[in-house]
C-alpha positions in Angstrom: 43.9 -26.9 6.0 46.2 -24.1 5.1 46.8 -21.6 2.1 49.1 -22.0 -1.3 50.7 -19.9 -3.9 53.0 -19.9 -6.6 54.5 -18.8 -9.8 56.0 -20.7 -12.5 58.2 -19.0 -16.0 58.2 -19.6 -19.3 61.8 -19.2 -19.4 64.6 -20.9 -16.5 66.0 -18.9 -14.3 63.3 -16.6 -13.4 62.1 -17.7 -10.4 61.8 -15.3 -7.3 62.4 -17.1 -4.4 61.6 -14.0 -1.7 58.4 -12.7 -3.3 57.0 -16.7 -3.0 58.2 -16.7 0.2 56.7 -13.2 0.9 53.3 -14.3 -0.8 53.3 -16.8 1.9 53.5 -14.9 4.9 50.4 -12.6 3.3 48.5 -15.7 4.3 50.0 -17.1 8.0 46.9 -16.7 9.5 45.7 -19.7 7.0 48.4 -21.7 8.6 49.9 -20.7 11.5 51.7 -23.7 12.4 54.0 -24.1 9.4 54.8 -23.3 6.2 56.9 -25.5 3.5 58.5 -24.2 -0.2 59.6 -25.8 -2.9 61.8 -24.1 -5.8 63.7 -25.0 -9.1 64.5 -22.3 -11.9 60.6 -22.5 -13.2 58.7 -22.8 -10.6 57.9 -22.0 -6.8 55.3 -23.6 -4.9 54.5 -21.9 -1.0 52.2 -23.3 2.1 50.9 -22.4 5.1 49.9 -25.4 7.5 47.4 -25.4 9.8 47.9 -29.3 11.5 44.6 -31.2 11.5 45.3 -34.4 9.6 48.7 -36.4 10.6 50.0 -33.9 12.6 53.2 -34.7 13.6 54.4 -36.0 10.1 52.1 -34.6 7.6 54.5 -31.4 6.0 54.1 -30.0 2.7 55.4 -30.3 0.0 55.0 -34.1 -0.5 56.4 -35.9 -3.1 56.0 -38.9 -5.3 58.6 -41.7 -4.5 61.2 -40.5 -7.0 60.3 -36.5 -6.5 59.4 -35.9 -10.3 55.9 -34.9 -9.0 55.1 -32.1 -6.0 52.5 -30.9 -4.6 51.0 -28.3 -2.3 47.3 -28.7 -1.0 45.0 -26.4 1.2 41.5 -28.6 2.6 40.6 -32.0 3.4 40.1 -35.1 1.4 37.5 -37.0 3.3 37.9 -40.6 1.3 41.6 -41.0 2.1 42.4 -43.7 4.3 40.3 -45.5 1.1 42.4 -44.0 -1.3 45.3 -44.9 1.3 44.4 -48.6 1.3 43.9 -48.8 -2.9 47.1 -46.8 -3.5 48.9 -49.6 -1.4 47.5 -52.5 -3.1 49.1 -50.8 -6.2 52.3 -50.9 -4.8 52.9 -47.2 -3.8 55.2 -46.6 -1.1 53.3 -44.0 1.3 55.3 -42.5 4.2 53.0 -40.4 6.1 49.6 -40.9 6.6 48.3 -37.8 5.3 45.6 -36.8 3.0 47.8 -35.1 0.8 50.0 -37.8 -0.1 47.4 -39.7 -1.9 46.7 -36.7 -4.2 50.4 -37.0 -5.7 50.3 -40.7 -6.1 46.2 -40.1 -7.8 48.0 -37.8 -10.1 50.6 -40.8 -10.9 48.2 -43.1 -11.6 45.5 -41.2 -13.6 46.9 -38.0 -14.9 44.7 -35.3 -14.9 42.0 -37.1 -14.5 42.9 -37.6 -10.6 40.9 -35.0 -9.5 37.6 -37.1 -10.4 38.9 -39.5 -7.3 39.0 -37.0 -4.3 36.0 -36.5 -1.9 36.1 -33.3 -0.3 37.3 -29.8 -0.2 39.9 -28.2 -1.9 42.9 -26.1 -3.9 46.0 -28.1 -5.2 48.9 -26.7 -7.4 51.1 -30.2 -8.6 54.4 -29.5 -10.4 55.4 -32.3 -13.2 59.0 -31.9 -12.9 59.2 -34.1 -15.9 56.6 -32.5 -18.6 57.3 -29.3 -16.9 53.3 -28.6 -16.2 51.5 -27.3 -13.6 48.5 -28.3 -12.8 45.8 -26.3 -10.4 42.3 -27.8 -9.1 39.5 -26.4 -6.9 36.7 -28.2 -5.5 33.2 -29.1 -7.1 31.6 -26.4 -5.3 34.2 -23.7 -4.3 34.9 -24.3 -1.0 38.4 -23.4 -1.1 39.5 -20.2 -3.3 41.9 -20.5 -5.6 42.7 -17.1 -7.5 45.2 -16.5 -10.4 47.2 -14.0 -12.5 48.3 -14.5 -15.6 51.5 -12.1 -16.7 52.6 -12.8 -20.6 53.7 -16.5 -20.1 54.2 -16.6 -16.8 51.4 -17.6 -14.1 51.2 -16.5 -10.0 48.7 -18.1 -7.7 47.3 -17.9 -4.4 44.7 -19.0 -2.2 44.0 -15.2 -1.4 43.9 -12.1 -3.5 46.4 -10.3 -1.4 49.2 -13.1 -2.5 49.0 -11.8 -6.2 48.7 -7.6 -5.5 52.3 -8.1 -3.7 53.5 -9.3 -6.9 55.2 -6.1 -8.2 54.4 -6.6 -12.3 51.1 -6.4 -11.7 49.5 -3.1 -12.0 46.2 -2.4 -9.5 43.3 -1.5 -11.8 39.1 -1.5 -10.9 37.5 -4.2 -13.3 34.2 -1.6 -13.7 31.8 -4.8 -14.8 32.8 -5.7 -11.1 32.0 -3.0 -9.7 28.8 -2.8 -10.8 27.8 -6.3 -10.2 29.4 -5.5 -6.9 26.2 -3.2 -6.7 23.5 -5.7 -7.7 24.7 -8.8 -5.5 26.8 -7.7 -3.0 29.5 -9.9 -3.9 31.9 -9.9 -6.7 30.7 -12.7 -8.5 33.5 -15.0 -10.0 35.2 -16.3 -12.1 35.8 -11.8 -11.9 37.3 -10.2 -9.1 37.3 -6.5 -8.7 40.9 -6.3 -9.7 41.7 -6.3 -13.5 43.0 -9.4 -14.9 42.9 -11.3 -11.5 40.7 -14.4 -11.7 39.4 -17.4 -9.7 39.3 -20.5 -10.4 35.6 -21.4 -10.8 34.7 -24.4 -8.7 34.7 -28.1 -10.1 37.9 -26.8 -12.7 41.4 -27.5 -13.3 43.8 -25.5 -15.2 46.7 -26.7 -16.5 50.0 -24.2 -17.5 52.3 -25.4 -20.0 55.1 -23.4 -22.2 53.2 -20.6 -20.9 49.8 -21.9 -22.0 47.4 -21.9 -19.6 43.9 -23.6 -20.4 40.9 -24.8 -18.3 38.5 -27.2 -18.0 35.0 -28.5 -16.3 35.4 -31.6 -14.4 32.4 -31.8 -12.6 29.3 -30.3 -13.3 26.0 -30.2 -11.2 23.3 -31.6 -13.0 19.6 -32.3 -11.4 17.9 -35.9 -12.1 14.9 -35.8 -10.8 13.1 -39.4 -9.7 9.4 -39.4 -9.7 8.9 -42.9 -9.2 10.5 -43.7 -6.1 7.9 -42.6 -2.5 9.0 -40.0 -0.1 10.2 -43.0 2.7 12.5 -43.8 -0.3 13.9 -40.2 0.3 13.5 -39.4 3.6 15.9 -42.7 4.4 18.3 -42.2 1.3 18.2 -38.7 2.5 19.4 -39.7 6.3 22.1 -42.2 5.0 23.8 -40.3 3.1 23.9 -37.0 5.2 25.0 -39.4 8.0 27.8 -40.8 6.3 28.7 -37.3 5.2 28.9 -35.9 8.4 31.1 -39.2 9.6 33.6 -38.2 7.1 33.9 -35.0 8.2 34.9 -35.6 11.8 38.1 -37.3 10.8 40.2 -34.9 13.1 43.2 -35.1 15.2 42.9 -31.7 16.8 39.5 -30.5 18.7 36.2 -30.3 16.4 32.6 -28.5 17.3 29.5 -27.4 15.4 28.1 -24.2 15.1 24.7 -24.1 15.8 21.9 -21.8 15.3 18.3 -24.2 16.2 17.7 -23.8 12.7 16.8 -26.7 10.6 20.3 -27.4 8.7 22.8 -27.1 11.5 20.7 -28.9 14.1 20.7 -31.8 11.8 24.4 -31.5 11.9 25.1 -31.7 15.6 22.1 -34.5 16.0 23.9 -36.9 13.4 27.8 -35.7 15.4 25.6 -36.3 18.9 24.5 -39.7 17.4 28.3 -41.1 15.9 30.0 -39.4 19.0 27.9 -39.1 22.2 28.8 -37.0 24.7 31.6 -35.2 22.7 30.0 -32.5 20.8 31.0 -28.7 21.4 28.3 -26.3 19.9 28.7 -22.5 19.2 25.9 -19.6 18.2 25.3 -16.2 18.6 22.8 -13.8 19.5 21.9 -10.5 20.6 21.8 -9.1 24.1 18.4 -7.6 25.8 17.0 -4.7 24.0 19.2 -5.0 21.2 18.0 -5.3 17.8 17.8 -8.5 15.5 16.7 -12.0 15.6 18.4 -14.0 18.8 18.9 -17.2 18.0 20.5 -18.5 21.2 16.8 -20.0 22.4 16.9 -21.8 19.6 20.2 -23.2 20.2 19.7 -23.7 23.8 16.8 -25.8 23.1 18.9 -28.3 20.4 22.0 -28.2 22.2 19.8 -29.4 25.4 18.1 -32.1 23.7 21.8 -33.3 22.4 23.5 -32.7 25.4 26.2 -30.8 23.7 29.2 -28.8 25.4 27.3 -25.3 24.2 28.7 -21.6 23.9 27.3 -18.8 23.1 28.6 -15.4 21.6 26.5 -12.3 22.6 25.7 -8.9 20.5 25.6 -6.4 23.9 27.2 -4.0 22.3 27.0 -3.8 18.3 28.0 -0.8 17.5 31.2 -1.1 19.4 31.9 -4.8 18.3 31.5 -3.4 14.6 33.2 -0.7 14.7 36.6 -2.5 16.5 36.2 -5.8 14.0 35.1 -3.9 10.7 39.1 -2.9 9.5 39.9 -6.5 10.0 36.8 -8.0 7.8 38.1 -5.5 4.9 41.6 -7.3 5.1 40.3 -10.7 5.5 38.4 -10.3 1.8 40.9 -8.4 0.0 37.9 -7.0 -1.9 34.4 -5.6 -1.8 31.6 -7.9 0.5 28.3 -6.6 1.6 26.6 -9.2 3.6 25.6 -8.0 6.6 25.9 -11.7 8.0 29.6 -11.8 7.4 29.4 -9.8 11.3 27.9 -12.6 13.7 30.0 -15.2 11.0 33.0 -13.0 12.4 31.9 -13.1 16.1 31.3 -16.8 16.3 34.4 -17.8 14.1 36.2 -15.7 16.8 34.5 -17.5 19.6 34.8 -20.9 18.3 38.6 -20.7 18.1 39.3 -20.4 21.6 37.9 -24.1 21.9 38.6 -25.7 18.6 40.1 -25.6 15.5 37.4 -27.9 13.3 34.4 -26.6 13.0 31.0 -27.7 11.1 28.6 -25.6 9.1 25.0 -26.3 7.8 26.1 -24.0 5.1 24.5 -25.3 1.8 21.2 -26.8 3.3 19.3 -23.6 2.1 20.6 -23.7 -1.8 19.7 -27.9 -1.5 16.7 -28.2 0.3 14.8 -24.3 -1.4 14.9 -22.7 2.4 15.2 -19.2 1.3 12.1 -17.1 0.9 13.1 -15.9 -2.2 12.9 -19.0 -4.0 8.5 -18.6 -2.5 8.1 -15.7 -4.1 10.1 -16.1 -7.4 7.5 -18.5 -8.1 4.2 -17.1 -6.4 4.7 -14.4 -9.2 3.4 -16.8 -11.5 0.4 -17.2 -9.3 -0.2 -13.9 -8.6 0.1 -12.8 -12.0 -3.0 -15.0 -12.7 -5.3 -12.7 -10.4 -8.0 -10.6 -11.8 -6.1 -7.4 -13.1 -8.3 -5.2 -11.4 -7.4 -6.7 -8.0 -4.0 -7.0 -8.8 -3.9 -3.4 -9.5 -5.5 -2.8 -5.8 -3.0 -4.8 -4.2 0.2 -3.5 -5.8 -1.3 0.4 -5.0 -1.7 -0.9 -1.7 1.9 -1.9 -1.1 3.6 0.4 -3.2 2.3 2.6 -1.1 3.0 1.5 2.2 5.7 3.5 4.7 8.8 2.2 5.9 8.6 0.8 9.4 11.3 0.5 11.7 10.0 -3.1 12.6 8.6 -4.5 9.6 11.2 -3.1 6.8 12.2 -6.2 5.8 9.6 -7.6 4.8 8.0 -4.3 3.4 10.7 -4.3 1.3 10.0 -7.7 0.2 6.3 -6.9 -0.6 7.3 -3.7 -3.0 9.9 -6.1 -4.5 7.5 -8.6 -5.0 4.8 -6.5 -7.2 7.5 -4.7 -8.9 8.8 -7.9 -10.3 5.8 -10.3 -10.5 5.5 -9.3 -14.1 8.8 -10.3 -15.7 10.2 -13.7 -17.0 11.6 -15.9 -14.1 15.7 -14.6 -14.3 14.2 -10.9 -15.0 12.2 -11.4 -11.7 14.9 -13.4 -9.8 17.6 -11.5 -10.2 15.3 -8.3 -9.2 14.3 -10.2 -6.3 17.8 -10.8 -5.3 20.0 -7.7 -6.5 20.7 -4.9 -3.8 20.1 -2.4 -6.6 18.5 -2.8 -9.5 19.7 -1.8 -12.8 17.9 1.4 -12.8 18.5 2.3 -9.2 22.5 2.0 -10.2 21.9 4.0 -13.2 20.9 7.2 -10.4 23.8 5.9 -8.4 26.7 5.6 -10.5 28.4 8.7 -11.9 28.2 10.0 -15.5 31.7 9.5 -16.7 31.4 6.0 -14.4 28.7 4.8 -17.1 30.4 6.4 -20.1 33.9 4.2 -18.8 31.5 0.8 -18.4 30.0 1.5 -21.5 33.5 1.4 -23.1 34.2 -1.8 -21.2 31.5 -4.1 -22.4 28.1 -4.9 -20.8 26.5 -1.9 -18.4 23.8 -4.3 -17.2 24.6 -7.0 -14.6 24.5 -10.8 -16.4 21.6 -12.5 -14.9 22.5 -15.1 -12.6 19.6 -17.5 -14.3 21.3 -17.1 -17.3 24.5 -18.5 -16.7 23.5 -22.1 -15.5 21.8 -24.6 -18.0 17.9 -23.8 -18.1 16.0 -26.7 -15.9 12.9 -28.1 -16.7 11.7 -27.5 -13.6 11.5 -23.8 -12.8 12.1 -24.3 -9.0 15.3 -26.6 -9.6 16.6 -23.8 -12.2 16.8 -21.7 -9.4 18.3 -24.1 -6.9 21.3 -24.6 -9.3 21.2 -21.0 -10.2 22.3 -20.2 -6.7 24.4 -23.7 -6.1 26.9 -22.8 -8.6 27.2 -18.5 -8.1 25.7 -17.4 -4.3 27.0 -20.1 -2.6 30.3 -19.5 -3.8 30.6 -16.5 -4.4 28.7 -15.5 -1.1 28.7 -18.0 1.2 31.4 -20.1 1.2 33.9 -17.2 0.6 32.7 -15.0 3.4 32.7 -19.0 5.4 36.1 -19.2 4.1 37.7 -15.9 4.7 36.3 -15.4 7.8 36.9 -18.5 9.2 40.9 -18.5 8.1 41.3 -15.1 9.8 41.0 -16.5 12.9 42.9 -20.4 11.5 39.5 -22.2 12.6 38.6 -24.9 9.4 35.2 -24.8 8.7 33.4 -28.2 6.9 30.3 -28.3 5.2 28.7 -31.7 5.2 26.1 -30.6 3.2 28.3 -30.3 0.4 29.6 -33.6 0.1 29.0 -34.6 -3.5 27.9 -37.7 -3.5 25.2 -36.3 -0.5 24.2 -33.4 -3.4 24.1 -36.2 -6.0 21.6 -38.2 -4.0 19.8 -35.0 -3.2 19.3 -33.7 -7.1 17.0 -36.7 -7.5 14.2 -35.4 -5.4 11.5 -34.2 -6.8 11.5 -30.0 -6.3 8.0 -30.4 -4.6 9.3 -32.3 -1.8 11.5 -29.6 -1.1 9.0 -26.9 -1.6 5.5 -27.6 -1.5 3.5 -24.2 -1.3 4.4 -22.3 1.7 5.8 -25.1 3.2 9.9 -24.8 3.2 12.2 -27.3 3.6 
């Protein structure tokens, strides 16, 4: 695990060996434990090492046995003492054994096409000393960020925004369709960021710079297959072998590992499959909120899974919020290097804090929700339909009766949840969805925003927010439409970012198990209404 950046020039000669070096050091806390550059007149590759995988031998850059190819690497490839082993029997001479050796000797062997070969989580930069190409790749699912700007011909990278606003050509300026989506999901959602011409690479794509080209391309696209003929033991066992084997791969560590844990569904499954493949060795982290202070605690929770697993379990306590937010809220700003609004990015900050001081590894049920339909939104997206079938005059009733009702100090959520509900019920699935999930709706941002704010978006392209339904292919299946909807932009644009920044700030690595490919693979074959089956979640 660790961070990367880069530049490479058109022309020779052009390379600026302090401001690499300087990009670097934006990111230490990514890798505290060492850093590694390599430079010719084109090109300059930086890293920031945080030790997990080959510890003692396992620097970057690595290079190819006659150094004509280099590489720098932030993540984990789960499949490589296969890829190790393979590599070998093709007569490869390896000398350390890790992980992001095999990805220079993949590239060897397949081209571009190596990327197709790694299992896990990741953002690679490989210079081709001899084509003079660089070549960038993120993970299927955008668990590692991987941003880019691109200058005339020339092309700076970085696994964080902050590496490219310290390059001194580029010129700071608000990308307004940003901003307002900003406004309806709380996130900036990508490939965009709020700054002007800075971009992210969107998970499961390469991009490949040459003669000052740069162009992009899908390698690996989600797709849903749904198999109706096979029963739900079929499932329930495919369903257990794959998430175990998934979870196996993600324990490869040489450096302590835990779990965070909350007793709900996702991450208990997580620490019972670690409890099962290592017994006795499991250290578990949640947080909660001390007596008399607001918010759901889910330490009993917790306590009651981390008893029945007999884990080594901490927990990280809310007694003073106010306080605690107040004293970690300038640090959260730095750690996104742009505008975030979920409010869950606080106890994400507390725990990641907390889990540090015991290990540097830990695993996440993150992803479990967008699978497996656990959010209620994805219930009432498609009750609409339902309750749009009701007698009109008794629809009527019911959305007086809740348009009406007060805000309550203890049951705002979820009165907000019922006015959002009959306001959208009525409109075509994205319409609704996207109402159902935006923190202000199109209208509301219309009272928000100023005047000469519209007139300047207006003058930049589209004022409204793109629907988020609209920019995944249409399923069949309403229910699974929505599942990929949010697999390929809340998850990461939300959740694994504010997983990833978070987590970095304070150098712990964070896994998702859940998001092991060929786990989602296996998982896009059952059929939606085992996933959710009327009220019934998960």
């Amino acid at each position: 695990m660790c961070g990367i950046v880069g530049s490479v020039h058109a022309e020779p000669g052009q390379i600026d060996q302090s401001l690499v070096r300087q990009m670097c050091a934006l990111i230490r806390r990514r890798g505290p434990d060492d850093d590694g550059f390599f430079f010719d007149g084109q090109v300059g590759l930086g890293m920031r090492r945080l030790a997990i995988i080959d510890v003692n031998s396992g620097r970057q850059p690595v290079y190819n046995e006659d150094r004509t190819v280099v590489v720098v690497f932030n993540g984990e490839i789960y499949n490589y003492k296969e890829l190790r082993e393979a590599l070998l029997k093709r007569g490869h001479i390896l000398t350390t054994h890790s992980d992001t050796e095999c990805i220079v000797h993949l590239y060897e062997d397949f081209g571009e096409e190596y990327v197709a070969h790694l299992r896990g989580m990741f953002a690679i930069a490989i210079w081709d000393i001899r084509q003079k190409k660089l070549l960038l790749a993120r993970d299927r699912f955008g668990i590692k960020p991987l941003y880019y700007w691109q200058d005339g011909r020339d092309l700076y990278f970085g696994s964080e925004l902050k590496c490219l606003l310290s390059v001194d050509r580029y010129e700071r300026q608000m990308d307004l369709q940003s901003v307002s989506e900003f406004f309806t999901f709380k996130h900036v959602p990508g490939p965009r960021t709020i700054y002007k011409g800075i971009a992210e690479l969107p998970p499961g794509h390469t991009a490949v710079w040459r003669n000052g080209e740069l162009t992009t391309r899908r390698y690996w696209q989600l797709k849903f297959s749904t198999d109706h003929s096979k029963s739900v033991d079929y499932y329930r066992e495919g369903l257990l072998h794959h998430l175990e084997e998934a979870v196996r791969l993600h324990l490869v560590s040489e450096v302590p590992l835990g779990s965070f844990l909350s007793g709900g569904i996702d991450s208990s499954a997580i620490v019972a499959l670690m409890a099962k493949i290592c017994p006795g060795n499991v250290k578990t982290f949640t947080v909660g909120f001390g007596e008399g202070q607001p918010g759901a605690d889910e330490r009993p929770y917790a306590r009651t899974i981390a008893e029945m697993f007999k884990t080594d379990h901490s927990e990280c306590v809310y007694d003073d919020p106010q306080a605690q937010v107040e004293s970690i809220l300038p640090l959260m700003l730095h750690a996104f290097d742009e505008p975030f609004a979920d409010s869950s990015m606080i106890p994400n900050y507390l725990v990641c804090q907390a889990a540090r001081q015991w290990v540097t590894v830990a695993l996440s049920g993150i992803g479990g929700d967008e699978l497996f339909a656990g959010y209620e939104r994805y219930r009432g997206a498609l009750a609409a339909d339902s309750y749009q079938r009701l007698p009109k005059l008794l629809r009527n009733g019911i959305n007086v009766a809740i348009t009406s009702l007060p805000q309550w100090e203890f049951g705002g959520l979820w009165i907000d949840r019922m006015k959002r509900f009959v306001d959208g019920a009525a409109l075509p699935l994205p319409e609704r969805y996207q109402q159902y999930l935006a923190a202000f709706t199109e209208s509301e941002k219309i009272d928000l925003f100023s005047q000469d704010f519209m007139n300047e978006l207006k003058k930049s392209g589209r004022v409204a927010a793109e629907l988020a339904m609209k920019k995944v292919e249409q399923c069949h299946d309403p229910l699974e439409w929505i599942l990929l909807t949010d697999m390929e932009t809340y998850l990461p644009d939300d959740e694994l970012r504010k997983a990833d920044r978070l987590s970095m700030w304070h150098s712990l690595e964070v896994r998702v198990p859940f998001l092991d490919h060929k786990l989602v693979e296996f998982i896009t074959t059952i059929p939606s209404q085992l996933k959710l089956k009327g009220w019934e979640k998960k």
